[in-house]
N, C-alpha and C positions, 0 to 999 in steps of 0.2 A: 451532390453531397460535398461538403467542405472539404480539404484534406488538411487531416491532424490526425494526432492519438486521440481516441475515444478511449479513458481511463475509469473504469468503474469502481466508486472508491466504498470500498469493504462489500462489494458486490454491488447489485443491485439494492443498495440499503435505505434508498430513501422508502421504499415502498413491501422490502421483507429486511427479515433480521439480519441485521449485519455477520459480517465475517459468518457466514450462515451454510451450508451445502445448498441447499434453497435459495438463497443470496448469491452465489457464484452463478447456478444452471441459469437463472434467469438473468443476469446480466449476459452470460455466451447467448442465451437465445435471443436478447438486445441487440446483438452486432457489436457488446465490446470488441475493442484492440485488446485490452489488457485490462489486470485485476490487480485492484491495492489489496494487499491483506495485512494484518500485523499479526507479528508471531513472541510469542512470551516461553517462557520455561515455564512447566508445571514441577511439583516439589519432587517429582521422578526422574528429572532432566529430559521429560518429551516434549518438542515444540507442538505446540499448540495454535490455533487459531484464534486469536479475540484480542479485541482492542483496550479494553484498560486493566490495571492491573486489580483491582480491585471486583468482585464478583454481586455486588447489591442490584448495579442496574440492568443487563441483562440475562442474569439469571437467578435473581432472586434471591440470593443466598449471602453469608457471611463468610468473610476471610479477602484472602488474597489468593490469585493465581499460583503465585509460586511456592502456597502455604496447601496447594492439594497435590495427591498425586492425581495419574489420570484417570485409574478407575474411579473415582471423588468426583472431578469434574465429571467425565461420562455421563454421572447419574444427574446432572444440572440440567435443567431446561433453558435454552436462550430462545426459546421462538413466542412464549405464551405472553412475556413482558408487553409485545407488540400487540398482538391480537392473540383472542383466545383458539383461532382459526389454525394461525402456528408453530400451536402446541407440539414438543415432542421434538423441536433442530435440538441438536445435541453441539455441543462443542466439539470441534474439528482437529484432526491431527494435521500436521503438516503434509504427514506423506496422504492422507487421506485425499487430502484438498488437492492434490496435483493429480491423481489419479481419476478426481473428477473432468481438468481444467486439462489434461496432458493434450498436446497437437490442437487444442483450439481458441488459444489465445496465450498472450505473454502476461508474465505474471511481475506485478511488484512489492518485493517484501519491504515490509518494515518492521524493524528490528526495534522493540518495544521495550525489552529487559534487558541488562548484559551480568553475565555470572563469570567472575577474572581466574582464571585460570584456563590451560589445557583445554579442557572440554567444558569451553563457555557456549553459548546460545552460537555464537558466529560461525564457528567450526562444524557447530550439526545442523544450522542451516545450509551450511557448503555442501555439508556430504549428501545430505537428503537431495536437494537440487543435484548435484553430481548425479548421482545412485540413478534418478528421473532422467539424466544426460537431458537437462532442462536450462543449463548455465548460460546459452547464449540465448536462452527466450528471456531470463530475468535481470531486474534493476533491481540492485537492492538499497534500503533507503533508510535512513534514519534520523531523529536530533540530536543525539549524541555521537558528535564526530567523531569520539577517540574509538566506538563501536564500528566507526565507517573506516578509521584506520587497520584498524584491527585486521578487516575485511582485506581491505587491499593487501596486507601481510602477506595473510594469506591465501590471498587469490589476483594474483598481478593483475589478470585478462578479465575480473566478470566487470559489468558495469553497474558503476556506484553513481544510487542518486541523491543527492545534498540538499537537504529537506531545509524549508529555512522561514521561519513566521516571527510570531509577536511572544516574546521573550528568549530568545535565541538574541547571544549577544556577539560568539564570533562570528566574524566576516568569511560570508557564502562563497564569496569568489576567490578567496585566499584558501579556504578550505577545498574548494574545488580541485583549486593546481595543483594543491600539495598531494593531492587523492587521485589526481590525472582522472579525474569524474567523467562521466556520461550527462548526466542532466542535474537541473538545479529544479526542486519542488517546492515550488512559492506559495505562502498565503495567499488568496486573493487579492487582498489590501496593500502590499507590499507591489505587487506587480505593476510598476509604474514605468510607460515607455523607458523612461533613461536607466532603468532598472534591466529591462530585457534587452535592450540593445548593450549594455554591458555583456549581460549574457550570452549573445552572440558573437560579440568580436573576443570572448572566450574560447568559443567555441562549442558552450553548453546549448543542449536540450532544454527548450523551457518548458515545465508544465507546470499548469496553474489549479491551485482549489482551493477550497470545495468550492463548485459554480454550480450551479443548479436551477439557473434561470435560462431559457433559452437566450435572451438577449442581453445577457451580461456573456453569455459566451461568443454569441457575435462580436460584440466589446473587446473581447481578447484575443479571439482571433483575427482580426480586423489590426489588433496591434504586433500580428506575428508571432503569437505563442505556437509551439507546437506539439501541445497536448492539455488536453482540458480532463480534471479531475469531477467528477460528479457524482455524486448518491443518485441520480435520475438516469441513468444509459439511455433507457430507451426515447430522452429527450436530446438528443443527441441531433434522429435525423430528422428534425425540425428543424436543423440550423439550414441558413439558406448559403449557398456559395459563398465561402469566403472570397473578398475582394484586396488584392494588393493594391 
């Protein structure tokens, strides 16, 4: 088996509903390293689990995330959009999700909304992770750097990772130093040798997504990444030894 992070991105989402409780167990019983998830404020100020801000596409409904409180969301389905088999996942709270995922794999959040003040998203993501004593298993990650700022404010030691794709216009690796970062999380299109060996004589983590093909992740590990992001975990240990 290769060595890298096996990154399961919004769980096991290529094949159940994303950011899902169904979507996490089955990516741990995969052999993830670690779990992408994104977290939003609900209109209660409880972080929550799901990926866009908007609620049409996996749960059917109208509005926005931060326009319900939780009992609102609660009653949303996110699993029937997929199949009518996965009827009934419910949207996830943050503390929910870690008490699923605690002691059996590292977690990486990404910080999807920011609310400016005192008790913004960034602060109850700390404490929630704190509360779990989960701080040294998590990266936390985002595209709004002044949120990745924010982070290191307030938390010197956890490790931040410097999400960086196709409209993202400050500079990944300027952004990096200034944040004293952990890893940098590239598009896959971006991820270009002179790209990742920058990355390295940083001293950054690379990981790459979404990759979802077994031999495009040979591809990148083969160029030295050292973590691959994918919707497919369990294609993972397909991959044949990585060669330097």
């Amino acid at each position: 088996m290769a060595d890298f992070i096996k990154i399961a991105h919004r769980g096991s989402s290529g094949s159940y509903p994303e950011n899902t409780r169904l979507a996490f167990e089955k990516a741990i019983e995969a052999g993830a390293d670690m779990i992408e998830m994104d977290c939003r404020l609900s209109k209660d100020g409880h972080v929550v689990v799901i990926h866009d801000d908007r609620l049409d596409r996996t749960a059917r409904a109208k509005g926005f995330v931060k326009g319900k409180t939780l009992r609102q969301l609660k009653k949303l389905d996110v699993g029937a959009w997929l199949k009518k088999s996965f009827k009934g996942e419910r949207i996830q709270t943050l503390e929910e999700i870690l008490e699923i995922v605690s002691g059996k794999v590292e977690i990486n959040l990404e910080i999807k909304s920011v609310l400016r003040g005192p008790l913004g998203i960034e602060l109850k993501v700390l404490f929630i992770v704190s509360h779990f004593d989960y701080l040294e298993r998590a990266i936390f990650s985002s595209f709004d750097y002044q949120s990745l700022r924010r982070l290191r404010e307030l938390a010197p030691d956890v490790r931040i990772g410097v999400l960086y794709g196709a409209g993202i216009k400050d500079n990944p690796f300027q952004a990096a130093r200034e944040m004293n970062a952990y890893s940098l999380h590239i598009q896959r299109e971006f991820a270009t040798p002179h790209f990742l060996e920058e990355a390295r004589e940083l001293g950054l983590k690379s990981f790459v997504w979404t990759v979802n093909e077994v031999k495009e992740m040979e591809k990148f590990l083969s160029l030295g990444v050292d973590g691959i992001i994918s919707d497919f975990p369990e294609k993972f240990w397909k991959i044949k030894q990585r060669k330097r």
